[in-house]
C-alpha positions in Angstrom: 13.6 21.5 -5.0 12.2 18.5 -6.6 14.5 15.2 -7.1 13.9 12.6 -10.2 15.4 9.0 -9.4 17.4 7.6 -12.8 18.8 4.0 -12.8 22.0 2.9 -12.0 24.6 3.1 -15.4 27.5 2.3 -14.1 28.9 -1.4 -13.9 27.2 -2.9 -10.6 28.4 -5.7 -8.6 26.5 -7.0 -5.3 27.6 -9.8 -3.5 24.1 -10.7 -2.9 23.0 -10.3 -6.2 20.3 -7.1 -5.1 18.8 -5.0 -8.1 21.1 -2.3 -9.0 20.3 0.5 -7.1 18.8 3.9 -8.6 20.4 7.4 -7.3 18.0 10.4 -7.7 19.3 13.7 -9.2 18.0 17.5 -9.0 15.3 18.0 -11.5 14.7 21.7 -10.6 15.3 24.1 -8.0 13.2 26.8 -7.4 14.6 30.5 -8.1 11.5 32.1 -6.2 12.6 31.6 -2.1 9.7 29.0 -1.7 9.5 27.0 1.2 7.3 23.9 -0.4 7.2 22.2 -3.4 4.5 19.5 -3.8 1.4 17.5 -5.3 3.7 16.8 -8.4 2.5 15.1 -11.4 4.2 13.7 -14.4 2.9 13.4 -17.5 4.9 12.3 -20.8 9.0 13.8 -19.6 7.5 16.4 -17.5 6.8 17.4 -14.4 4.1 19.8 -13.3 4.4 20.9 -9.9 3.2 23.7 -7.6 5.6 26.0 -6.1 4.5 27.9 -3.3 5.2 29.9 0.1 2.8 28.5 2.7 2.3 29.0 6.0 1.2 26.4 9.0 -1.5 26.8 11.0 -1.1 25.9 14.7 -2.4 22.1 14.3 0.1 21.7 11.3 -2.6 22.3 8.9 -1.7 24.4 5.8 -3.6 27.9 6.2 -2.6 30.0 3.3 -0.4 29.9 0.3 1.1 32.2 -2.8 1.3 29.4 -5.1 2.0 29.2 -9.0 1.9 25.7 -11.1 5.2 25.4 -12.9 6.0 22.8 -16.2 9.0 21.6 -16.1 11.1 19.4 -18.5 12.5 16.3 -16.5 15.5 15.7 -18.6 17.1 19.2 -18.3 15.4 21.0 -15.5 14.2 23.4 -18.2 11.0 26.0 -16.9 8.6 25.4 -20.0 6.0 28.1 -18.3 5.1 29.4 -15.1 1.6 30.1 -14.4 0.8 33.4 -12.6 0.9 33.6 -9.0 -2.3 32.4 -6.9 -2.8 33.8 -3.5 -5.6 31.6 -0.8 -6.0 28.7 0.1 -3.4 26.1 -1.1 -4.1 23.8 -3.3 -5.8 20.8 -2.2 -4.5 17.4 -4.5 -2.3 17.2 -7.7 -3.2 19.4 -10.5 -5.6 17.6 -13.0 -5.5 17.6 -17.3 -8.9 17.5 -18.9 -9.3 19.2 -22.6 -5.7 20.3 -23.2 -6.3 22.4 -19.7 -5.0 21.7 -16.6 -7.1 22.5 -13.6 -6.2 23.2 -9.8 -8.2 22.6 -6.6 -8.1 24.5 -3.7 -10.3 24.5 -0.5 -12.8 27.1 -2.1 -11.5 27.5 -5.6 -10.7 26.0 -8.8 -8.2 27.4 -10.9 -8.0 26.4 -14.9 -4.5 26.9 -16.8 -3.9 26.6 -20.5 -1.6 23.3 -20.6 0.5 25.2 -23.6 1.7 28.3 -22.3 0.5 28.6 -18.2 -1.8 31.1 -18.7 -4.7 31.6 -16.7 -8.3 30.7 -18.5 -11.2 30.9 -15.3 -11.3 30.8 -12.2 -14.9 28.5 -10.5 -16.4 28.4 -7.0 -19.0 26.0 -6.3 -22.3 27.6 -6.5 -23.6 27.2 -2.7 -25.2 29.6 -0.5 -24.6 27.9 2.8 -21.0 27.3 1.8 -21.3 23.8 3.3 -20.5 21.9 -0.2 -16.2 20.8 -0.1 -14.8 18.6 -2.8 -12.5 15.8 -1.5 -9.4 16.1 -1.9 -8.6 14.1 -5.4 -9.6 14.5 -8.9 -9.5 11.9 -11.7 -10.1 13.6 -14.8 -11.4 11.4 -18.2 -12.7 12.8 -21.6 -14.1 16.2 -20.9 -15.1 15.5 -17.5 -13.4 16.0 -14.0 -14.7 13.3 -11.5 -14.7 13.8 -7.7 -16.4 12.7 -4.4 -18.6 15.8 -3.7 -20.7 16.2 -0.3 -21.8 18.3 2.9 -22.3 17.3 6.4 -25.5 15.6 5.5 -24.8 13.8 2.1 -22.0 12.9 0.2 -21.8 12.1 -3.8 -19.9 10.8 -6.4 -19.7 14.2 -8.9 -18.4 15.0 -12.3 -17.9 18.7 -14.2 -18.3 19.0 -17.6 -14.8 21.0 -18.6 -16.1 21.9 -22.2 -19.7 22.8 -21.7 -20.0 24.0 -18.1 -17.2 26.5 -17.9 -16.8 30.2 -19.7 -12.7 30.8 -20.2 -12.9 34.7 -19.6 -9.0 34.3 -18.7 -10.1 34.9 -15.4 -11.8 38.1 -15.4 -14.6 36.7 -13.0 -15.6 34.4 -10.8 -18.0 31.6 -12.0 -20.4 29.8 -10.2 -20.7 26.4 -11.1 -22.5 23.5 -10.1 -21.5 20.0 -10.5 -23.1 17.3 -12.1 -24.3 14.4 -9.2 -24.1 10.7 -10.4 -24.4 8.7 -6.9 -25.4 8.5 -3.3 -24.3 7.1 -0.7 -26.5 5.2 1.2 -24.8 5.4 4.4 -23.4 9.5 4.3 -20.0 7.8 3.3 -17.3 10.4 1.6 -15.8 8.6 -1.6 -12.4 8.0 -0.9 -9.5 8.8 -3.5 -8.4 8.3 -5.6 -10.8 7.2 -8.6 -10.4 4.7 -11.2 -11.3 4.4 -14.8 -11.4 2.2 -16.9 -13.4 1.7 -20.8 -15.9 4.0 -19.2 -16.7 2.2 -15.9 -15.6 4.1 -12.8 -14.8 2.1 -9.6 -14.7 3.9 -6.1 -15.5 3.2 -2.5 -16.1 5.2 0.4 -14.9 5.0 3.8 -15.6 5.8 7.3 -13.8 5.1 10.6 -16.2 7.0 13.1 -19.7 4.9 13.3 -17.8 2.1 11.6 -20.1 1.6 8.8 -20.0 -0.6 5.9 -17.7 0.5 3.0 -19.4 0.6 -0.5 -17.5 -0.7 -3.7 -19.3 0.6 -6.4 -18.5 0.1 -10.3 -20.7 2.5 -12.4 -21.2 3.2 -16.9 -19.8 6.5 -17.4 -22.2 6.2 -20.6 -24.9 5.3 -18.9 -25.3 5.8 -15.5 -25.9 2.5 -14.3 -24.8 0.8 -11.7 -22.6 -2.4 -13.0 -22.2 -3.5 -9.6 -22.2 -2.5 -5.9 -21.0 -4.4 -2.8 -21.3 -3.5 0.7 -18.3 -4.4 2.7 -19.1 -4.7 6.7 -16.1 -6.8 7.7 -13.4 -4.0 6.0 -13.4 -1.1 7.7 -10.8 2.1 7.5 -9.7 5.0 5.3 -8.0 2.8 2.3 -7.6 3.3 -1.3 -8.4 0.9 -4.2 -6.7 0.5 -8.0 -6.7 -1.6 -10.2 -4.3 -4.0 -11.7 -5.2 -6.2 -14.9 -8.7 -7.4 -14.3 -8.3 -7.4 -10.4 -9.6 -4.6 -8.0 -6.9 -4.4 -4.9 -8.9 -2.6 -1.8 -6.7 -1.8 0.8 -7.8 -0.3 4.6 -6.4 -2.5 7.7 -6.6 -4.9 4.9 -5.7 -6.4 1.1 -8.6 -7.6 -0.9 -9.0 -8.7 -4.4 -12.3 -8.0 -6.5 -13.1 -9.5 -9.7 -13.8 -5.7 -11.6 -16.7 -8.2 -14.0 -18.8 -8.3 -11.1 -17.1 -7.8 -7.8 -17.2 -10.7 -6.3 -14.3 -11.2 -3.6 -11.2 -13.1 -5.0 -9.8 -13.1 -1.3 -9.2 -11.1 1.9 -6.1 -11.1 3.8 -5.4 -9.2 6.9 -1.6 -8.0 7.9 -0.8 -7.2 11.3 1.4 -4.3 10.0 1.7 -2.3 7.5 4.8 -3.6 6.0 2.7 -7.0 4.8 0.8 -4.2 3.3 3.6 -2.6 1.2 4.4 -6.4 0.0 1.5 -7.1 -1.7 1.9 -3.4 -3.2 5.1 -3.6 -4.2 4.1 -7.1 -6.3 1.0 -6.5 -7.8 2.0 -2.7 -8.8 5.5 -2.3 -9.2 5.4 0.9 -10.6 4.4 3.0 -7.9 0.7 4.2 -6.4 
């Protein structure tokens, strides 16, 4: 079941004068006996989502799925399409559009659906031997190019596959082997954390770490070009945060809020909250809208 939250119509009155109030509603209800919807994404007034029967692994991790990505039209719970059913490894972060397609990752797998009808179009594994090679766990699609941190034990990298040229749509007749494209390194074996932003062609990430406490690296790099705009090391931040980007302002958050200028990273300013409510403050303000 998946719930859409609409705005308060009716005449409001509240003695001390709050916002009116939004109620949510059912959007869609699955007809299929799954136990988990998630990882939704909307895009334009609809809502792609996956439906799935998982099942829980004994440290609450999810072990195996039957999953199938489902369109759905927000205003009147309409199914547009269904794609085919996917048994393995559930997916891993929401579903991502690149070239009209939209493409699922999973632990091992990636999964490409035609965004018009659902149907299946290829089906990639990264091309490793040793098997040691995940994706984290977020992709960022922009132009014809799915962008992802990308690593082993021993190294991690900022990545990118080329949707168009790099991939054969056999509607999944075979598995391909695919390699991606590597456009950085860390320095210091440091994953890139999710998510990734874009913006006129210059993708800003960081990376984080929390064992060895090493220094987190802001990095701002040309999508055109492959150069390095600007990079800051970062040894009094520390965590597993997120960045985005509002206006012309970079928001890094871990145990803490800072502001970068995204021109040349310099630090606007660094304020440290002894909760995480301070945290959800400054959220709230700078992006209303959501994360």
């Amino acid at each position: 079941m998946f719930f859409s939250c609409i705005p308060f119509e009716d005449e409001y009155e509240d003695e001390d004068d709050n916002a009116p109030p939004y109620h949510a509603k059912v959007a869609w209800v699955s007809d299929t006996g799954s136990n988990a919807c998630f990882y939704g994404m909307r895009k334009d007034n609809h809502l792609y989502v996956y439906d799935a029967k998982i099942t829980v692994g004994k440290d609450y991790s999810l072990t195996s799925s039957n999953f199938r990505l489902v369109k759905i039209d927000l205003d009147t719970g309409e199914v547009i399409w269904k794609s085919q059913n996917i048994s393995g490894a559930p997916p891993e972060c929401a579903p991502a559009l690149a070239a009209d397609k939209w493409f699922v990752f999973t632990r091992s797998t990636i999964y490409c659906f035609d965004a018009n009808d659902g149907s299946l179009l290829a089906i990639m594994q990264i091309d490793d031997e040793d098997r040691q090679y995940r994706i984290n766990w977020s992709i960022t699609a922009y132009g014809n190019f799915l962008y992802f941190g990308f690593g082993r034990t021993d190294t991690e990298y900022l990545a990118r596959l080329n949707v168009i040229d790099s991939i054969n749509y056999n509607n999944g007749q075979d598995v391909q082997l695919l390699f991606p494209e590597i456009l950085w390194e860390s320095r210091y074996n440091s994953r890139v954390r999710p998510p990734l932003e874009i913006k006129d062609s210059i993708i800003y990430f960081m990376t984080y770490t929390w064992v060895n406490r090493k220094p987190l690296e802001l990095t701002a790099m040309d999508l055109n070009s492959g150069e390095i705009v600007w990079e800051k090391l970062i040894d009094d931040d520390t965590g597993s945060g997120r960045l985005f980007l509002h206006d012309d302002t970079i928001f890094m958050m871990t145990n803490t809020v800072s502001a970068y200028n995204i021109l040349n990273g310099e630090r606007i300013y660094y304020r440290f909250f002894p909760t995480i409510f301070g945290i959800m403050i400054i959220i709230r303000q700078v992006h209303p809208e959501g994360l």
